[in-house]
N, C-alpha and C positions, 0 to 999 in steps of 0.2 A: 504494500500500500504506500501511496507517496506521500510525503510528509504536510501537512498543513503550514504554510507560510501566513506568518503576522507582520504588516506592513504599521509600521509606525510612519504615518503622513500630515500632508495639510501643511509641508514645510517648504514651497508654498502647496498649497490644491493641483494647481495645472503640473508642478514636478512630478506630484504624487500619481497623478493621471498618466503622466509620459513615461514613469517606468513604467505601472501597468500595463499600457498597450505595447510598451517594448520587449514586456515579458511575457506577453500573448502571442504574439507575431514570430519570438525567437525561441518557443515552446516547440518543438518536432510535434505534432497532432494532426489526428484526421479524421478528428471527431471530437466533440464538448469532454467526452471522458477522460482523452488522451490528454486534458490539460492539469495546471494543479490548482487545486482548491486555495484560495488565499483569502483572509480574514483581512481587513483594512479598519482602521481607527485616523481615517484625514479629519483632523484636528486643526483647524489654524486659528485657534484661540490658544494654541503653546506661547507662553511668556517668548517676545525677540530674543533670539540668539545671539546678535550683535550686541545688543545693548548690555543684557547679562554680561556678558565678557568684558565690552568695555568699565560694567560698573556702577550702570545707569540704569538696571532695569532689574528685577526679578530673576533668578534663574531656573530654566525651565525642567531644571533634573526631576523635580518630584512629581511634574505631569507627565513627562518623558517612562517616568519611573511607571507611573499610574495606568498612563497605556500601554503598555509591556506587559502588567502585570493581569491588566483587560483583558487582552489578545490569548494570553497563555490560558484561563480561566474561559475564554471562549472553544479551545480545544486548538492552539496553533504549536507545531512542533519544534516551530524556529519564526525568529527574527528577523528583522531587519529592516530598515531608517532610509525612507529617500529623501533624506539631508546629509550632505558634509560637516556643515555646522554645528548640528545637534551632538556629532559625535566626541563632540567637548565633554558631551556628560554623561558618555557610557559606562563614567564610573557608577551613576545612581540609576542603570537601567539594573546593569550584570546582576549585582545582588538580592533584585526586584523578582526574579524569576530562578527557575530549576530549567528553564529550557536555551540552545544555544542562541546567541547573539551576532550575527555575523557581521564582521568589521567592513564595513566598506573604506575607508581610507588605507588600510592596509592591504587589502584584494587591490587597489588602482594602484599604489605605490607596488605591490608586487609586475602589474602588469607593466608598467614602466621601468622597471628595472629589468623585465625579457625585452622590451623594446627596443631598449636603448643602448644593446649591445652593439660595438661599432660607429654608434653615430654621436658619441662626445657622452658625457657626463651631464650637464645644466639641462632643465626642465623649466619652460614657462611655466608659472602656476598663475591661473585664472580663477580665485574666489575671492568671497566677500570679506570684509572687514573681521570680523569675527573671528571664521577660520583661520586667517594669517596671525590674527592675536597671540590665538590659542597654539599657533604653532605646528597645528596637526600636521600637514604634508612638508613642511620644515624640517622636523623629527623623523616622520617615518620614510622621507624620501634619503635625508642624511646617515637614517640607519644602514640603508642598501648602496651607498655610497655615491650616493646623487648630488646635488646642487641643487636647491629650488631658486628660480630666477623670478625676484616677483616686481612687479609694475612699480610705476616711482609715482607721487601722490597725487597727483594731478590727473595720470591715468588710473591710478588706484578709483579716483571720486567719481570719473568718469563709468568706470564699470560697474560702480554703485550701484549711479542712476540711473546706468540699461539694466539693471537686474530689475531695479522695482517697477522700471516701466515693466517688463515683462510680467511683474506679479500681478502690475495693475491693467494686463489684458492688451497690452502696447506692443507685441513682439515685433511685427516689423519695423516700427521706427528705432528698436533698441538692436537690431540686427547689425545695422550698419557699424555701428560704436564697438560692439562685442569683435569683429570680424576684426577691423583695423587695429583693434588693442593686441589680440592674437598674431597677426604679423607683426607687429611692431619689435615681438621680440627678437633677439639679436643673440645670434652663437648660441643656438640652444637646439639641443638636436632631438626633442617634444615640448607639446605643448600639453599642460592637463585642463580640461572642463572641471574644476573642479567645484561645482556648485550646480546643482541638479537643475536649476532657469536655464543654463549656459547651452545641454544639448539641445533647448529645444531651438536656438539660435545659430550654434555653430555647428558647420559641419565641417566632416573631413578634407573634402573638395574645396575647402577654402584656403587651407593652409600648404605650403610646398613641405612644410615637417609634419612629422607622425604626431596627429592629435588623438589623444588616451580619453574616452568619454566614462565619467564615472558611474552613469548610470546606465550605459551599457555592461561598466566591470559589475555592476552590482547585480543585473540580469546573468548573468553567465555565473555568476558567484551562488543566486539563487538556482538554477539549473543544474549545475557541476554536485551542489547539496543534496539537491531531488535523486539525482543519478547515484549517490554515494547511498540515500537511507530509502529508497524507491523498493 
């Protein structure tokens, strides 16, 4: 029997969507059975993740916590957050539950680090304020002996402001900004989406380097699970 997947969302709604139909589409099925059962909690009343971090805001571990512990209680076998951000506070999910929690920053710093064999060390990283605070892909790209190459602050404020148009339903006017910020970077032999707004804006064909989508890693990361406890 395949395992129940619990989807911690609503970080934003339209991310939570895009992996879903990402992980529908890249499901092998030939038939409603052939798929997997997945439990969803889109939440986007979770306390900002930026703000917390920077210190101005609530932090969102105890609802994070709460819907983890929802999902498992609802009969979900496993985890797993279409946010980058949130994964600041997978220290108050883990404890929250008896069932596995799958890392997505860790699964995309994996897959960057098979990428980017031969093609240099340094890594664009493309997310929001928050994430870079907290360091996430800093750390776990530094562990595999990377480089994260991040925007300088002007472009940083710029990719903000096309993330929230996108939350606020604006994707193609935030395209163009997202697009030229990803070229702009320099000697870096990938680029990461790492902020789950970003796939629905960037794609691969826009960049001449290998761009690492994290909510594609996090689809493959759900599947490769299903195949392991299937």
């Amino acid at each position: 029997m395949s395992p129940v997947v619990g989807v911690i969302g609503g970080m934003g709604p339209a991310a939570t969507v895009d992996f879903l139909d990402r992980l529908v589409r890249a499901t092998p099925a030939e038939r409603d059975q052939d798929h997997l059962r997945v439990l969803v909690d889109s939440n986007p009343k979770v306390p900002n993740r930026n703000e917390a971090l920077a210190g101005t805001g609530p932090s969102p571990g105890p609802v994070l916590a709460e819907m983890a512990l929802g999902l498992e209680r609802a009969g979900a076998d496993v985890l797993v957050m279409a946010c980058n951000t949130a994964h600041a506070f997978s220290a108050d999910i883990r404890p929250a539950v008896s069932i596995p929690f799958l890392d997505m920053i860790e699964a995309t710093a994996d897959r960057l680090a098979g990428v980017m064999d031969g093609r240099g060390y340094r890594v664009g990283v493309l997310a929001v304020d928050g994430c870079l605070r907290a360091g996430l892909y800093q750390q776990a790209l530094g562990r595999r002996g990377l480089e994260a190459v991040l925007l300088d602050d002007a472009g940083q404020a710029r990719l903000m402001d096309a993330i929230y148009r996108i939350k606020a339903g604006q994707l193609e006017t935030a395209r163009p900004d997202i697009v030229a910020l990803a070229r702009g970077f320099r000697d870096v032999g990938a680029v990461v989406s790492a902020c789950t707004e970003l796939p629905m804006a960037l794609k691969r064909p826009d960049l001449d380097v290998t761009l690492v989508d994290s909510t594609d890693v996090l689809v493959d990361q759900v599947l490769a699970f299903a195949r392991s406890h299937g």
